[in-house]
C-alpha positions, -999 to +999 in steps of 0.1 A: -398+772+481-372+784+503-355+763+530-364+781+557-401+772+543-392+741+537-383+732+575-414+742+588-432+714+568-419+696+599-454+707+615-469+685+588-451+649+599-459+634+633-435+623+661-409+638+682-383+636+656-402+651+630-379+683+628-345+660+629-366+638+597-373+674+576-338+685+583-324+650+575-345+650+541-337+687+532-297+676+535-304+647+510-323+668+488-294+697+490-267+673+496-254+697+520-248+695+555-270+703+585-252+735+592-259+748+556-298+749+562-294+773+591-265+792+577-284+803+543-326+795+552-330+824+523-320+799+499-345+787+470-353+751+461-345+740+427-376+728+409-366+693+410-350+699+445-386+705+455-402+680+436-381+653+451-383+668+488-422+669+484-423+631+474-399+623+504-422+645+526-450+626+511-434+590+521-428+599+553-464+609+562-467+570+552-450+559+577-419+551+553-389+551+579-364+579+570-338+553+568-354+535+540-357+572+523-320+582+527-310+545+522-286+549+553-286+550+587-254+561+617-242+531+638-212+529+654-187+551+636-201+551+604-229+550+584-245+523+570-266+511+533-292+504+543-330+487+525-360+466+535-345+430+535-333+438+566-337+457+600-324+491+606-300+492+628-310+511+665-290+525+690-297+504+717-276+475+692-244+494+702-246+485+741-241+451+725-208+459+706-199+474+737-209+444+757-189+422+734-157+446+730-154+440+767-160+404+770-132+400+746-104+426+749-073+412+746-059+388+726-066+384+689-102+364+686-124+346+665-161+359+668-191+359+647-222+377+641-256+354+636-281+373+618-257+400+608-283+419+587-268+450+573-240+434+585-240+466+619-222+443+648-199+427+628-184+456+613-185+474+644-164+448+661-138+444+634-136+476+627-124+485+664-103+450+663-082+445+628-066+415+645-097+395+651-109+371+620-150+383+625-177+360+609-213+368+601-237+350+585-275+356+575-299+334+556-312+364+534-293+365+503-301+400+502-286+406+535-257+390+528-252+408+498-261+444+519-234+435+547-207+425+518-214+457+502-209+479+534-182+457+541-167+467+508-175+502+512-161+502+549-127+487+539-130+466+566-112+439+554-110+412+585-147+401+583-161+372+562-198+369+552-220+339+544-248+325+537-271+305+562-291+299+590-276+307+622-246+280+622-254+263+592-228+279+576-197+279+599-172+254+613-146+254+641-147+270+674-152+309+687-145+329+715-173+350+707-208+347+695-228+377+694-264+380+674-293+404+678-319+379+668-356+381+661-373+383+699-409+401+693-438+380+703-456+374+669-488+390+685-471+422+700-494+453+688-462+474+683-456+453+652-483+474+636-464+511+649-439+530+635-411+518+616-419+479+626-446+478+596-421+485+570-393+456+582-392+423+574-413+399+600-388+374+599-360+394+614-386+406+637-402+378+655-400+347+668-424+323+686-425+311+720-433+343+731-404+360+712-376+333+731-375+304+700-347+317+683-326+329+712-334+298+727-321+281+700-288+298+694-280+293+734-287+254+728-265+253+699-241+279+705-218+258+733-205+232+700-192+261+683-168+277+715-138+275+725-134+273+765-148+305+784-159+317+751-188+340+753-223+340+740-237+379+742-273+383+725-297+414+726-332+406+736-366+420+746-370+445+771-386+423+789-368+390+785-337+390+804-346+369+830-360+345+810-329+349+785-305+349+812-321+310+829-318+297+794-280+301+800-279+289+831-301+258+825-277+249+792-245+251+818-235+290+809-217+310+838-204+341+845-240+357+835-239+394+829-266+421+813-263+454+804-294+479+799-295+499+768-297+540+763-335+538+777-326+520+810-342+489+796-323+456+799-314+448+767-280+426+765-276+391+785-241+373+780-227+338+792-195+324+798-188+286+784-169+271+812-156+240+783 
């Protein structure tokens, strides 16, 4: 099979993306770059290139996200490990690192990431801040061990990662708290679409309509910052007023959202007055 062949498979996979997913798999397969399947199409498949690109091809058609097949996914500046203990990180989860990065851009801080996952915010933030001492905590032992190993892997060496549930694990005060937290409403039909089926439920939803665990961070939240620290959490597309009361009503000010890359309002933060 040439490559040139090989990228018109893409006919064969469903979805927008579907030529961006072939190309994606052909550069695993090749370990070359996107340039190089365009530059030499004339090029022949090793047998067990073409083996392996056939049983990636094969996934796919499953529905098995193409993160989960390359085991990485782009965020931020850099790419991430990636696997099915945890979400894969979107987008749309940048507009909150760049929420937070402007909430906080002066002085040295202390900030934390609840729910960390593959550990994507976290590492975003202390990689663009050296001086700040950035927490992030998951109760997934496999998570944590994920976000410690793109940590590792990232050289970003101001950011510590534990083990718990939300605060369980932490002690003394912040000047930031950021989390993208499980907000899908346990009966939302786009749980059974597209790369939703293959993530974990529990980092997924939440009950109450999707508001119980953000509701539960903002209640909490307030004993662990310092004065005018800032809460920042990503939420539903269509939870931001509701997200955005909950601050009010616990005695948050200074409320500010931002809407993500589809125009959707997807980041709500709070000031703690102290």
């Amino acid at each position: 099979m040439r490559i040139d062949a090989a990228l018109q498979l893409a006919s064969t996979l469903e979805g927008e993306d579907a030529k961006v997913d072939v190309e994606h798999l052909l550069c695993d397969v090749l370990q070359q770059n996107r340039t190089y399947l365009y530059t030499w199409p004339e090029r022949e498949l090793s047998d067990e290139q073409r083996a392996r690109f056939s049983d990636l091809l094969k996934q796919r058609r499953a529905g098995v996200p193409i993160a989960h097949l390359l085991g990485t996914r782009a965020f931020w500046t850099f790419e991430l490990e990636v696997n099915p203990s945890t979400l894969i990180p979107r987008a749309d989860t940048e507009v909150l690192v760049e929420q937070a990065l402007e909430l906080c851009s002066d002085d040295a801080k202390r900030v934390v990431d609840l729910g960390t996952g593959t550990g994507a915010i976290a590492l975003a933030l202390a990689s663009e801040h050296p001086d700040w001492e950035v927490w992030a905590c998951d109760r997934i032992p496999e998570a944590v061990t994920l976000a410690k190993r793109n940590a590792a892997r990232l050289q970003v060496a101001n950011l510590q990662v534990v083990e718990g549930s939300w605060f369980e694990p932490l002690s003394g005060q912040f000047d930031l708290i950021v989390s993208n937290p499980p907000y899908i409403d346990p009966i939302d039909p786009h749980l059974s679409q597209g790369d939703l089926r293959f993530e974990p439920r529990s980092a997924l939803t939440a009950e109450a309509k999707g508001l119980a665990d953000i509701e539960s961070i903002i209640d909490t939240a307030p004993s662990y910052l310092n004065r005018a620290g800032w809460l920042a959490l990503e939420h539903g597309y269509d939870q931001a007023e509701a997200v955005a009361e909950l601050m009010r009503q616990r005695g948050f000010d200074d409320i500010r959202q931002r809407r993500d890359f589809g125009g959707n309002m997807r980041v709500t933060a709070g000031r703690w007055p102290g």
